[in-house]
Each structure stands twice: as C-alpha cells, then as structure tokens.
C-alpha positions as CSV (number, residue, x, y, z in Angstrom):
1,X,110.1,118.0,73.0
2,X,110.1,115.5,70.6
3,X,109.7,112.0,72.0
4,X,112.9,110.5,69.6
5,X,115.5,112.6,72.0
6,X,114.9,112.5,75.5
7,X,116.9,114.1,77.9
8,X,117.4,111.3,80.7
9,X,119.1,111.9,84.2
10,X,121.3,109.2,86.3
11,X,120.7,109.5,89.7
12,X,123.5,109.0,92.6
13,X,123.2,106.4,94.5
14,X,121.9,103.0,94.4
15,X,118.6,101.4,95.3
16,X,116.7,98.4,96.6
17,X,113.4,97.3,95.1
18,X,111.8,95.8,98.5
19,X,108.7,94.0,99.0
20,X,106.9,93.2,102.5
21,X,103.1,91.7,103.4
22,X,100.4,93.6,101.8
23,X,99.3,95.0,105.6
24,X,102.8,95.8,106.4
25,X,103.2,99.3,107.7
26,X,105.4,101.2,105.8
27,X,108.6,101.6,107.3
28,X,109.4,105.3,108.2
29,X,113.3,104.4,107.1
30,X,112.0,103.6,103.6
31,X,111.1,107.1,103.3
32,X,114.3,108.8,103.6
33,X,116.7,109.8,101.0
34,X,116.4,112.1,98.1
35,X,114.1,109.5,95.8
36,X,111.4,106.4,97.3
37,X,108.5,105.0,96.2
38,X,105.6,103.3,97.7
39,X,103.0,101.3,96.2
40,X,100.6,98.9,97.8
41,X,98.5,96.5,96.2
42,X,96.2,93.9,97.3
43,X,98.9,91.5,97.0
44,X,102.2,93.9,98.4
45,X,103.8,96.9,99.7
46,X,106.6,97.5,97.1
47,X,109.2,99.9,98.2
48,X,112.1,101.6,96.1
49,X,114.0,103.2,98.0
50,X,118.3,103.8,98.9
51,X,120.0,100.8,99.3
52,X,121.0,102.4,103.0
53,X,116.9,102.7,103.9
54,X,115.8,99.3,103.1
55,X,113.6,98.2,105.7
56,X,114.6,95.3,108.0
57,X,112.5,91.8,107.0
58,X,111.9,92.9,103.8
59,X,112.5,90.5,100.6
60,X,115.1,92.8,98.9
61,X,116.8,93.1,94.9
62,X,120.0,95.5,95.5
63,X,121.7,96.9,93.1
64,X,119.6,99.1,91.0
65,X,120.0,102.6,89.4
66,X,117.9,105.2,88.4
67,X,116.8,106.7,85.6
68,X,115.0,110.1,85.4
69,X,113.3,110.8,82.0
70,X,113.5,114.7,82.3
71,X,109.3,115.7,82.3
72,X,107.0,116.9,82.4
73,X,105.2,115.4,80.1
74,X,101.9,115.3,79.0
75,X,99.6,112.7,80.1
76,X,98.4,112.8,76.0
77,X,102.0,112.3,74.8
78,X,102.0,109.7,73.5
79,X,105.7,107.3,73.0
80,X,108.0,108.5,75.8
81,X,108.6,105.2,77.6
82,X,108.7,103.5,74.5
83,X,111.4,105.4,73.5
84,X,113.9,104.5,75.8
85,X,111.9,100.8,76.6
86,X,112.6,99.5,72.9
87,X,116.2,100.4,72.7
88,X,116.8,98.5,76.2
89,X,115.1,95.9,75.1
90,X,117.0,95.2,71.7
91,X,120.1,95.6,74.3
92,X,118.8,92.8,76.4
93,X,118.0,95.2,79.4
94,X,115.6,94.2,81.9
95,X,113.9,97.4,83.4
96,X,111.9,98.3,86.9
97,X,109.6,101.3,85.5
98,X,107.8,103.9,88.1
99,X,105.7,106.7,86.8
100,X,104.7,109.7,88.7
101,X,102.5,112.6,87.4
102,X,105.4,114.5,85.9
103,X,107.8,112.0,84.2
104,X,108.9,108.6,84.2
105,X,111.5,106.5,86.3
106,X,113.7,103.3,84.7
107,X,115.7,101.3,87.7
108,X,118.5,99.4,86.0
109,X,120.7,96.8,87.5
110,X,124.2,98.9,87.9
111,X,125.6,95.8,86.2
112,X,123.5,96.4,83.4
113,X,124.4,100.4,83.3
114,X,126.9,100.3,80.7
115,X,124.6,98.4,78.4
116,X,121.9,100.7,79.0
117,X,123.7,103.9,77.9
118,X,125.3,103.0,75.1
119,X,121.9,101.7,73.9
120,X,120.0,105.0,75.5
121,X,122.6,106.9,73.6
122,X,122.9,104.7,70.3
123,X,118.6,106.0,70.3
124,X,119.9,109.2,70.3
125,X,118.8,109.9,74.1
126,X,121.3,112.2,76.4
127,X,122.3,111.0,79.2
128,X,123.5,112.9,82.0
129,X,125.0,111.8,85.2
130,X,124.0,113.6,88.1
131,X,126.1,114.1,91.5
C-alpha cells in the first residue's frame, strides 16, 4: 500500500474523549460499544469511548468522530499518519490520534467532518462511511 492513498473508514456513532483522576477505576460502562480506549498515565485515565458510555463524574469533550486508517501496517512504515495529519492541518483540523498495534485512529469534531473529508479526499485518501 502506498502511504499517498490510504483507505480511511468513518465509524458510526459519536464519541466522548473523557478524563478522570489518575487512580480512578475504570468505569466498566466505558468499555461497552463497538470501539473504547483506555490509557492511563501518571497524570490521568483518558477514556474514548461512545458518547452513550461516558462515565458519570468525568470531565467530558462530546462530539467526536472516528477515523479508521484501514491497517495493518508495519511498525517500519514509515509516513502513514502524516499522510492524512498534513492535509488536516493545511485545512485547519484539529485532530485526537490513538494508535493501536494494527492501524491508526483520527477523532474529529463532527463539526469539523466536512472539512476533514474534502481535505482527506483532496490528498487523494478514500473515505468510506461505514454503518
């Protein structure tokens, strides 16, 4: 696959990007849904998750989408989020990025989806919507 056309996947839905105390447990209502994810630091538990799982008491952003870059790839491939990170950028597209050991995650504000996919597309990236 070359890394100038990526194949990139909308997800249904929309999510929260949620942060509680970096000893909270993590709620087990964070964890439902097709797509979460769970980080912890020293300084927070971050969880992504469906807008309908947010845990209660957590600080909250709502509103987000996601996008799958269609993997695997390669941990030596070089370029593949910076493929679809500079022609967001030039749009004036903020971006939440998650990585996994397969492929790559972008969570856009749905306000900002438009923007994104004509700019995703303009790159010559396809982007398919998926239901």
């Amino acid at each position: 696959m070359k890394v100038s056309s990526l194949k990139i996947s909308l997800l249904p839905g929309r999510y929260s990007v949620c942060r509680l105390a970096p000893d909270a447990a993590v709620p087990a209502i964070a964890q439902e849904g097709a797509f979460f994810s769970v980080t912890r630091t020293a300084d927070e538990l971050s969880i992504v998750c469906a807008e309908a799982f947010a845990p209660d008491g957590a600080r909250c952003e709502w509103g987000w989408r996601v996008l799958r870059l269609e993997g695997p790839f390669a941990f030596d491939q070089v370029g593949v989020l910076l493929a679809v990170l500079a022609p967001l950028a030039a749009a004036g597209v903020s971006i939440f990025a998650l990585s996994t050991f397969d492929t790559d995650f972008l969570l856009v504000k749905e306000t900002a989806l438009a923007a994104a996919r004509a700019a995703l597309e303009g790159a010559g990236h396809a982007l398919a919507i998926l239901q």
